[in-house]
Phi, psi and omega in degrees: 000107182223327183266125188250162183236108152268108191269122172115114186266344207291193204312312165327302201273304174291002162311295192281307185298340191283315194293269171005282207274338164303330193265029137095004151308162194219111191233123133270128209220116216248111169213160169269012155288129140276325167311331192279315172308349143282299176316328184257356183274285189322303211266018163253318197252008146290319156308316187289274197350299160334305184283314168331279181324334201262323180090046192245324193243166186233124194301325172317300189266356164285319177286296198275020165271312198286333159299337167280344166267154193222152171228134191229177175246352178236141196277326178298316190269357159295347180200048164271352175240011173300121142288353206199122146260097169257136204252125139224061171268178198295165195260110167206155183264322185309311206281301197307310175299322196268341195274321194253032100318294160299345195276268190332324195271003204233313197269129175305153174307315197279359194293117191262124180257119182246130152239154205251034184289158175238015162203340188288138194279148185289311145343248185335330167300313191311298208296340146313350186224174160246036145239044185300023133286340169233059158228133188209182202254160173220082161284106172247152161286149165261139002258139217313302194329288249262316244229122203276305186297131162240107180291137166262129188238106169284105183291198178298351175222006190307134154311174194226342152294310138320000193230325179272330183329309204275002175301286194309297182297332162301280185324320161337310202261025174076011225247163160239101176299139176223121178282113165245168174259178226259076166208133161045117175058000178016224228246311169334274190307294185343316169272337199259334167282334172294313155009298172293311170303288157009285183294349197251327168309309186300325170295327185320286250244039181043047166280324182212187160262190182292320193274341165269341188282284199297000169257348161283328193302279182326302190261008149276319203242039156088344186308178185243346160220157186285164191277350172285307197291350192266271220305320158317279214286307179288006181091113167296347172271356171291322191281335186286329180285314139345279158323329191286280209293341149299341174306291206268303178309282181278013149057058174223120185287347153326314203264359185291135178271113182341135201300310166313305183292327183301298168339280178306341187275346203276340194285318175108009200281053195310333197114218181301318183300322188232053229297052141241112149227272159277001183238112174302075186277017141010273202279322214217129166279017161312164156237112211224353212227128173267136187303171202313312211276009167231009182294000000 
Protein backbone atom coordinates (compact mmCIF):
# COMPACT_ATOMS: atom_id res chain seq x y z
CA UNK A 1 0.00 0.00 0.00
CA UNK A 2 1.95 3.12 -0.92
CA UNK A 3 -0.52 5.37 -3.15
CA UNK A 4 -2.88 7.14 -0.83
CA UNK A 5 -6.17 9.71 -2.26
CA UNK A 6 -6.91 12.25 0.13
CA UNK A 7 -10.59 13.95 -0.01
CA UNK A 8 -10.30 17.36 1.12
CA UNK A 9 -7.40 20.01 1.28
CA UNK A 10 -8.78 21.90 4.46
CA UNK A 11 -7.09 21.71 7.94
CA UNK A 12 -7.75 18.08 8.21
CA UNK A 13 -7.29 16.61 4.80
CA UNK A 14 -3.85 18.76 4.44
CA UNK A 15 -2.99 17.31 7.68
CA UNK A 16 -3.34 13.90 6.77
CA UNK A 17 -1.59 14.38 3.12
CA UNK A 18 1.31 15.98 5.18
CA UNK A 19 1.77 12.75 7.60
CA UNK A 20 1.30 10.50 4.62
CA UNK A 21 3.66 11.99 2.34
CA UNK A 22 6.32 12.81 4.90
CA UNK A 23 6.24 8.72 6.16
CA UNK A 24 7.47 8.05 1.83
CA UNK A 25 3.75 7.65 0.80
CA UNK A 26 2.88 9.09 -2.67
CA UNK A 27 -0.61 11.23 -1.83
CA UNK A 28 -3.14 12.57 -3.66
CA UNK A 29 -4.55 15.15 -2.32
CA UNK A 30 -8.02 16.17 -4.00
CA UNK A 31 -10.42 19.22 -3.66
CA UNK A 32 -12.64 20.89 -6.06
CA UNK A 33 -11.05 24.20 -4.98
CA UNK A 34 -8.06 24.83 -6.57
CA UNK A 35 -7.47 27.83 -4.41
CA UNK A 36 -7.96 25.66 -1.37
CA UNK A 37 -5.41 23.01 -2.76
CA UNK A 38 -3.10 25.80 -3.05
CA UNK A 39 -4.10 27.00 0.51
CA UNK A 40 -3.56 23.47 2.19
CA UNK A 41 -0.25 22.99 -0.27
CA UNK A 42 0.86 26.16 1.69
CA UNK A 43 -0.04 25.01 5.13
CA UNK A 44 1.78 21.98 4.52
CA UNK A 45 4.68 23.55 3.63
CA UNK A 46 4.57 25.97 6.27
CA UNK A 47 4.28 23.29 8.58
CA UNK A 48 7.65 21.25 7.56
CA UNK A 49 9.29 24.92 7.85
CA UNK A 50 8.42 24.65 11.45
CA UNK A 51 9.80 21.28 11.99
CA UNK A 52 12.71 22.23 9.69
CA UNK A 53 13.61 25.48 12.36
CA UNK A 54 13.15 22.96 15.33
CA UNK A 55 15.41 20.53 13.70
CA UNK A 56 12.82 17.90 13.72
CA UNK A 57 13.06 17.41 9.82
CA UNK A 58 16.04 17.52 7.32
CA UNK A 59 15.58 20.20 4.00
CA UNK A 60 16.21 16.48 2.32
CA UNK A 61 12.66 15.34 3.90
CA UNK A 62 10.65 18.64 3.59
CA UNK A 63 11.47 18.51 -0.34
CA UNK A 64 10.25 14.71 -0.78
CA UNK A 65 7.64 15.14 1.67
CA UNK A 66 6.69 18.03 -0.54
CA UNK A 67 7.74 16.05 -4.02
CA UNK A 68 5.25 13.05 -2.88
CA UNK A 69 2.44 15.27 -3.52
CA UNK A 70 0.45 15.52 -6.29
CA UNK A 71 -3.16 17.84 -6.64
CA UNK A 72 -6.22 17.54 -8.30
CA UNK A 73 -9.33 19.05 -8.76
CA UNK A 74 -11.03 15.88 -9.63
CA UNK A 75 -11.88 13.28 -7.95
CA UNK A 76 -12.10 10.32 -10.64
CA UNK A 77 -8.57 10.93 -11.72
CA UNK A 78 -7.28 11.41 -8.05
CA UNK A 79 -8.13 7.40 -7.05
CA UNK A 80 -7.72 6.13 -10.04
CA UNK A 81 -4.32 3.89 -8.41
CA UNK A 82 -5.52 4.71 -4.80
CA UNK A 83 -4.76 1.52 -2.32
CA UNK A 84 -6.17 3.96 0.32
CA UNK A 85 -8.67 6.54 -0.21
CA UNK A 86 -9.21 8.77 3.02
CA UNK A 87 -12.34 11.38 2.83
CA UNK A 88 -11.70 14.65 5.11
CA UNK A 89 -14.53 16.55 3.85
CA UNK A 90 -17.00 18.83 6.29
CA UNK A 91 -18.64 16.59 8.43
CA UNK A 92 -22.25 16.49 6.70
CA UNK A 93 -23.67 13.26 6.16
CA UNK A 94 -25.44 14.27 2.77
CA UNK A 95 -21.77 15.16 1.47
CA UNK A 96 -20.20 12.39 2.90
CA UNK A 97 -22.69 9.75 1.19
CA UNK A 98 -22.21 11.24 -2.55
CA UNK A 99 -17.98 11.36 -2.22
CA UNK A 100 -18.43 7.55 -1.28
CA UNK A 101 -20.99 6.86 -3.69
CA UNK A 102 -18.81 8.34 -6.30
CA UNK A 103 -15.85 6.77 -4.52
CA UNK A 104 -17.13 3.07 -4.91
CA UNK A 105 -17.70 3.38 -9.03
CA UNK A 106 -14.35 5.47 -9.42
CA UNK A 107 -11.96 3.75 -7.01
CA UNK A 108 -10.31 0.54 -7.63
CA UNK A 109 -11.74 -2.47 -6.63
CA UNK A 110 -9.17 -3.58 -4.25
CA UNK A 111 -9.23 0.05 -2.72
CA UNK A 112 -9.98 0.25 1.22
CA UNK A 113 -12.23 3.76 1.45
CA UNK A 114 -11.64 5.54 5.10
CA UNK A 115 -13.50 8.61 6.32
CA UNK A 116 -11.68 10.67 8.68
CA UNK A 117 -15.70 11.54 10.17
CA UNK A 118 -15.43 12.23 13.77
CA UNK A 119 -18.78 11.09 14.70
CA UNK A 120 -21.17 9.84 11.57
CA UNK A 121 -21.61 6.26 11.66
CA UNK A 122 -19.15 4.21 9.54
CA UNK A 123 -22.13 1.75 9.08
CA UNK A 124 -24.22 4.11 7.53
CA UNK A 125 -21.21 5.24 4.91
CA UNK A 126 -20.81 1.87 4.28
CA UNK A 127 -24.15 0.80 3.29
CA UNK A 128 -23.78 3.11 -0.05
CA UNK A 129 -21.34 1.17 -1.62
CA UNK A 130 -20.46 -2.36 -2.40
CA UNK A 131 -17.59 -2.92 -0.26
CA UNK A 132 -18.95 -2.39 2.76
CA UNK A 133 -16.26 -4.43 4.13
CA UNK A 134 -13.49 -2.49 3.19
CA UNK A 135 -14.88 0.81 4.73
CA UNK A 136 -13.68 1.76 7.82
CA UNK A 137 -13.41 5.41 9.87
CA UNK A 138 -9.39 6.99 10.38
CA UNK A 139 -10.39 9.53 12.72
CA UNK A 140 -7.11 11.60 13.14
CA UNK A 141 -6.68 14.63 15.66
CA UNK A 142 -5.84 18.02 14.85
CA UNK A 143 -3.41 18.94 14.50
CA UNK A 144 -2.87 15.59 12.25
CA UNK A 145 1.47 16.38 12.18
CA UNK A 146 1.67 16.90 15.92
CA UNK A 147 -1.32 14.99 17.41
CA UNK A 148 -0.03 10.74 18.16
CA UNK A 149 -3.72 9.39 18.44
CA UNK A 150 -6.28 7.68 15.48
CA UNK A 151 -9.26 6.23 16.34
CA UNK A 152 -9.84 3.18 14.24
CA UNK A 153 -13.89 2.62 13.48
CA UNK A 154 -14.88 -0.47 12.50
CA UNK A 155 -18.43 -0.68 11.11
CA UNK A 156 -20.81 -3.37 11.14
CA UNK A 157 -19.38 -4.96 8.38
CA UNK A 158 -15.84 -3.81 8.10
CA UNK A 159 -13.47 -6.90 7.71
CA UNK A 160 -10.75 -7.71 10.68
CA UNK A 161 -8.15 -7.84 7.52
CA UNK A 162 -9.38 -4.25 6.70
CA UNK A 163 -9.04 -3.21 10.05
CA UNK A 164 -5.54 -4.70 11.10
CA UNK A 165 -4.09 -3.37 7.39
CA UNK A 166 -5.30 0.19 8.75
CA UNK A 167 -3.86 -0.67 12.49
CA UNK A 168 -0.72 -1.64 10.93
CA UNK A 169 -0.74 1.65 8.42
CA UNK A 170 -1.47 3.79 11.25
CA UNK A 171 1.41 2.75 13.53
CA UNK A 172 3.70 3.16 9.50
CA UNK A 173 2.84 6.55 10.07
CA UNK A 174 4.00 6.96 13.70
CA UNK A 175 0.40 7.39 14.78
CA UNK A 176 -1.09 5.14 18.10
CA UNK A 177 -4.13 3.62 16.63
CA UNK A 178 -6.97 2.61 19.00
CA UNK A 179 -9.94 0.54 17.64
CA UNK A 180 -13.56 1.24 18.89
CA UNK A 181 -16.54 0.32 17.62
CA UNK A 182 -19.33 2.32 15.52
CA UNK A 183 -21.60 4.07 17.32
CA UNK A 184 -22.34 8.25 17.61
CA UNK A 185 -19.08 10.32 18.61
CA UNK A 186 -17.26 6.62 18.96
CA UNK A 187 -15.10 7.29 21.71
CA UNK A 188 -13.16 10.92 21.38
CA UNK A 189 -16.13 13.19 20.74
CA UNK A 190 -18.51 11.21 22.88
CA UNK A 191 -16.61 12.11 25.86
CA UNK A 192 -15.40 15.39 24.88
CA UNK A 193 -18.28 17.22 23.48
CA UNK A 194 -20.61 17.22 26.25
CA UNK A 195 -17.51 18.39 28.22
CA UNK A 196 -17.74 21.00 25.91
CA UNK A 197 -21.22 21.81 25.39
CA UNK A 198 -21.13 21.78 29.44
CA UNK A 199 -18.63 24.66 29.61
CA UNK A 200 -20.55 26.49 27.40
CA UNK A 201 -24.01 25.81 29.43
CA UNK A 202 -22.19 27.24 32.36
CA UNK A 203 -21.44 30.39 30.43
CA UNK A 204 -25.38 30.61 29.22
CA UNK A 205 -26.25 30.28 32.67
CA UNK A 206 -23.96 32.94 34.18
CA UNK A 207 -22.25 30.66 36.61
CA UNK A 208 -18.64 32.47 35.44
CA UNK A 209 -17.44 34.14 32.24
CA UNK A 210 -15.00 32.77 29.44
CA UNK A 211 -11.57 33.46 31.02
CA UNK A 212 -12.67 31.91 34.33
CA UNK A 213 -14.56 28.60 32.94
CA UNK A 214 -10.99 27.63 30.78
CA UNK A 215 -8.65 28.70 33.76
CA UNK A 216 -10.43 26.40 36.07
CA UNK A 217 -10.28 23.75 33.85
CA UNK A 218 -6.79 24.28 32.76
CA UNK A 219 -5.24 24.83 36.33
CA UNK A 220 -7.49 22.67 38.17
CA UNK A 221 -7.90 19.83 36.06
CA UNK A 222 -4.67 20.09 34.24
CA UNK A 223 -6.18 20.74 30.68
CA UNK A 224 -3.49 22.41 27.97
CA UNK A 225 -6.42 24.42 26.85
CA UNK A 226 -9.69 25.66 28.49
CA UNK A 227 -12.78 23.91 26.93
CA UNK A 228 -14.01 27.12 25.52
CA UNK A 229 -10.73 28.24 23.84
CA UNK A 230 -10.54 23.98 22.49
CA UNK A 231 -14.27 24.57 21.04
CA UNK A 232 -12.87 28.00 19.43
CA UNK A 233 -10.16 26.00 17.89
CA UNK A 234 -12.34 23.01 16.28
CA UNK A 235 -15.27 25.32 15.12
CA UNK A 236 -18.06 25.78 17.09
CA UNK A 237 -20.18 24.63 13.89
CA UNK A 238 -17.96 21.26 13.86
CA UNK A 239 -18.94 21.02 17.48
CA UNK A 240 -22.67 21.81 17.07
CA UNK A 241 -22.90 19.01 14.06
CA UNK A 242 -21.19 16.45 16.45
CA UNK A 243 -23.50 17.33 19.35
CA UNK A 244 -26.59 16.88 16.80
CA UNK A 245 -25.55 13.85 15.62
CA UNK A 246 -25.18 12.34 18.85
CA UNK A 247 -28.70 14.01 19.83
CA UNK A 248 -30.46 12.45 17.11
CA UNK A 249 -28.39 8.81 17.50
CA UNK A 250 -29.17 8.23 21.20
CA UNK A 251 -32.19 10.56 21.50
CA UNK A 252 -30.76 11.64 24.84
CA UNK A 253 -31.32 15.18 25.69
CA UNK A 254 -28.25 14.92 27.52
CA UNK A 255 -26.00 15.23 23.99
CA UNK A 256 -28.49 18.54 23.39
CA UNK A 257 -26.66 21.26 22.19
CA UNK A 258 -26.80 24.45 24.51
CA UNK A 259 -29.17 27.05 22.94
CA UNK A 260 -25.74 29.36 23.01
CA UNK A 261 -23.94 27.41 21.01
CA UNK A 262 -26.68 27.17 18.78
CA UNK A 263 -26.85 31.31 18.03
CA UNK A 264 -23.25 31.66 17.29
CA UNK A 265 -23.13 29.15 14.82
CA UNK A 266 -26.62 30.90 13.35
CA UNK A 267 -24.33 34.22 14.00
CA UNK A 268 -21.71 33.19 12.20
CA UNK A 269 -19.47 32.87 15.14
CA UNK A 270 -17.03 29.98 14.51
CA UNK A 271 -14.14 30.20 16.52
CA UNK A 272 -10.65 30.65 14.76
CA UNK A 273 -11.93 29.82 11.50
CA UNK A 274 -14.33 33.19 11.30
CA UNK A 275 -12.11 35.13 13.77
CA UNK A 276 -14.53 35.23 16.57
CA UNK A 277 -16.36 33.03 18.92
CA UNK A 278 -15.53 32.98 22.66
CA UNK A 279 -12.44 34.60 21.85
CA UNK A 280 -11.74 37.66 19.39
CA UNK A 281 -9.07 36.15 17.25
CA UNK A 282 -8.74 39.62 14.98
CA UNK A 283 -5.43 40.90 15.94
CA UNK A 284 -4.00 37.38 17.06
CA UNK A 285 -4.84 33.61 16.62
CA UNK A 286 -4.28 33.11 20.26
CA UNK A 287 -6.83 33.29 22.53
CA UNK A 288 -5.74 35.96 24.44
CA UNK A 289 -8.40 39.29 23.83
CA UNK A 290 -12.24 37.68 24.99
CA UNK A 291 -14.78 38.54 22.49
CA UNK A 292 -16.83 41.80 22.66
CA UNK A 293 -20.35 39.86 23.53
CA UNK A 294 -18.91 37.95 26.67
CA UNK A 295 -16.76 40.99 28.15
Amino acid sequence: MKNIAVIGAGTMGNGIAHVFAQNNYKVNLIDISQEALEKGIANITKNLDRLLAKERITEHIKSQTLNNISSFTSISDGVNNADLIVEAATENIELKLRIFKQLDKEAPSNAILASNTSSISITKIAAVTNRPEKVIGMHFMNPVPIMKLVEIIRGYSTSNEVTETIMKLSENLKKVPVEVNDYPGFVANRILMPMLNEAIETLYNGVAGVYEIDTVMKLGMAHPMGPLQLADFIGLDVCLSILNVMYNGFKNPKYAPCPLLVNMVQAGKLGIKSGEGFYDYSESRKATTIAKQFQ
